[in-house]
C-alpha positions in Angstrom: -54.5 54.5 176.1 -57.0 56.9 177.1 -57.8 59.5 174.8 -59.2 62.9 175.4 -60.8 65.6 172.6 -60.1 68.8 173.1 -62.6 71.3 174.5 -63.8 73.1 171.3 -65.1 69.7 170.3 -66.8 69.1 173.5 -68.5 72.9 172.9 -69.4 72.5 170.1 -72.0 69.0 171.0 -72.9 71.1 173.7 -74.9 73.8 172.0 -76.4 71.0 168.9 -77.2 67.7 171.3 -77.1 69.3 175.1 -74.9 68.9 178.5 -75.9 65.6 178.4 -75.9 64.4 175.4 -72.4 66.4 174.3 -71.1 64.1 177.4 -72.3 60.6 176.2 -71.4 61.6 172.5 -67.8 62.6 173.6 -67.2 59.8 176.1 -68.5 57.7 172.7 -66.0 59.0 170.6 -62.7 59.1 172.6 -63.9 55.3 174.0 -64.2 54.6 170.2 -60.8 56.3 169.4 -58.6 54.8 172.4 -60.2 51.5 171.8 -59.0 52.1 167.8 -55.7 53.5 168.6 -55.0 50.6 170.9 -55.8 47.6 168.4 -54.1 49.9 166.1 -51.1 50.2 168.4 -51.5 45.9 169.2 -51.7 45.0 165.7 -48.8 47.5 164.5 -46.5 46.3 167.8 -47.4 42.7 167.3 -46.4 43.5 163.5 -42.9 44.7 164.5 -42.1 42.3 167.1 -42.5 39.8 164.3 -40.5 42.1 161.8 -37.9 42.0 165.0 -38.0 38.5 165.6 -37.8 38.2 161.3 -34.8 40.3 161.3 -33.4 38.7 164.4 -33.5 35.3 163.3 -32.3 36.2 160.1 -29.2 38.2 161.6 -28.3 35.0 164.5 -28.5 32.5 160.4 -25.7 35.1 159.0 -23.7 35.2 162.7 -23.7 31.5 162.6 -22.6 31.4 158.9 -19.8 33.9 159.5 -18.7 32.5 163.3 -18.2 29.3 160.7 -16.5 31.4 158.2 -14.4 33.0 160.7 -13.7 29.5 162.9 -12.6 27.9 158.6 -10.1 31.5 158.4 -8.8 30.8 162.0 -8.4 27.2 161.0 -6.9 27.9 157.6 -4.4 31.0 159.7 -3.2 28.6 162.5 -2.5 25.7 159.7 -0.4 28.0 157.8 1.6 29.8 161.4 2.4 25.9 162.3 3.8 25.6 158.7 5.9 29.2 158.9 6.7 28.1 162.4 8.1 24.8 160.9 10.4 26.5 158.2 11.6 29.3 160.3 12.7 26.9 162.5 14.5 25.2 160.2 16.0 28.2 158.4 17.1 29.1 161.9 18.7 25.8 162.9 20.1 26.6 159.5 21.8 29.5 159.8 22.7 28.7 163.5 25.1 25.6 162.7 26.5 27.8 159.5 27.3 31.1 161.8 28.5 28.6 164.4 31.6 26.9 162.2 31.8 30.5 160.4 32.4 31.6 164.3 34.5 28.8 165.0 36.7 29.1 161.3 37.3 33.4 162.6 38.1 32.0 165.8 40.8 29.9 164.7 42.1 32.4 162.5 42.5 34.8 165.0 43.8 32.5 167.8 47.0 31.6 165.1 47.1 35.1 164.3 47.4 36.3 167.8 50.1 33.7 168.5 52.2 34.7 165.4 52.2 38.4 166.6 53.1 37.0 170.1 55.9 35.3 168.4 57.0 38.2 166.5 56.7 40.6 169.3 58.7 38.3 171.7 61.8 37.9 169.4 61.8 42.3 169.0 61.6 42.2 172.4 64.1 39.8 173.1 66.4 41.8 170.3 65.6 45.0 171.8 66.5 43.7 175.5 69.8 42.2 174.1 70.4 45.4 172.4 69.5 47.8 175.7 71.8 45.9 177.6 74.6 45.8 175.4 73.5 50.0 175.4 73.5 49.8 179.6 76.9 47.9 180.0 78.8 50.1 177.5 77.2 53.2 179.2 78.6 51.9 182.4 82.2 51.4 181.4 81.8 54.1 179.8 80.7 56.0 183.5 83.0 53.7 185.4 86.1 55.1 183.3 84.9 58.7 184.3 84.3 57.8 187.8 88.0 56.6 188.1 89.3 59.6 185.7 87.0 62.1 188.2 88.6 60.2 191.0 91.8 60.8 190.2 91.6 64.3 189.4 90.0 64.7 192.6 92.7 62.8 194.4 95.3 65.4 192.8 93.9 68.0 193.3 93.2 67.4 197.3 97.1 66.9 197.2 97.6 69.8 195.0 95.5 71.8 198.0 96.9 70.4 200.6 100.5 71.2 198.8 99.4 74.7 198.3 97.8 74.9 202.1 100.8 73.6 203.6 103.5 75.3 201.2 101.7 78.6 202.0 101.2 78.6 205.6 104.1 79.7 207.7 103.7 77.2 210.7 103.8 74.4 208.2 106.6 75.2 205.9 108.5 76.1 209.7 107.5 72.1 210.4 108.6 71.3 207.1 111.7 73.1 207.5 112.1 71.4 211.1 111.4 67.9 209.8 113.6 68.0 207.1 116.7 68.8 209.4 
């Protein structure tokens, strides 16, 4: 690394030693001063590669120790999922069989119940048939009886009319007349 002193400096040989000399002198001293600067700069760089390479080897020791610590967790963790894995298995198994013959106990219970309301409902609604058709034939006597009352009246009065027509009318009761001679 090449080193160069500022002007003042050079000056300043200039007027005590000469051109010349100021030259030799300064090209003496920055020589001098890169050639320090760079064993300064070797030693201190060669010093902190070995602090790096220190420090790295060091920090690769505690990566290995905790890659093993972590591998000895995960080991530990899976171990211990396989073993919840296990039980919940089992609990599930478990509680499928007992919600299964719960499931199967409701089922029954509701199949009988349903057929016991079937029952009931099918006697009311055989009683409630029997009775609407006792209702239906009563209501129909009942309506024939008025059809052959409103038949009759009908039939009397159509006599009644045509007695009252024919009575009243002149031509007829001349017929009449005639006929009956």
């Amino acid at each position: 690394m090449a080193v160069a002193l500022p002007l003042e400096a050079y000056e300043t040989f200039e007027k005590g030693f000469g051109k010349e000399d100021a030259k030799r002198i300064i090209r003496v001293l920055e020589g001098g001063i890169s050639k320090e600067i760079e064993d300064k700069w070797r030693t201190t760089k060669d010093v902190f590669e070995e602090r790096i390479n220190a420090v790295r080897t060091e920090l690769l020791g505690k990566m290995d120790v905790l890659e093993e610590r972590i591998n000895a967790v995960k080991a530990e963790l899976l171990g211990k999922m396989e073993k919840d894995k296990v039980e919940l298995l089992g609990k599930m198994e478990k509680d499928k069989v007992e919600l299964l013959g719960k499931m199967e106990k409701d089922k029954a219970e509701l199949v009988g119940k349903i057929e016991m309301d079937k029952a009931e409902l099918l006697g009311k609604i055989e009683m409630d048939k029997a009775e609407l058709l006792g209702k239906i034939e009563m209501e129909r006597v009942v309506l024939e009886g008025n059809i052959k009352r409103l038949d009759m009246k009908m039939n009397f009065m159509i006599i009644l009319m045509f007695l009252a027509l024919t009575i009243m009318n002149p031509v007829v009761a001349d017929l009449i007349k005639g006929l009956i001679k």
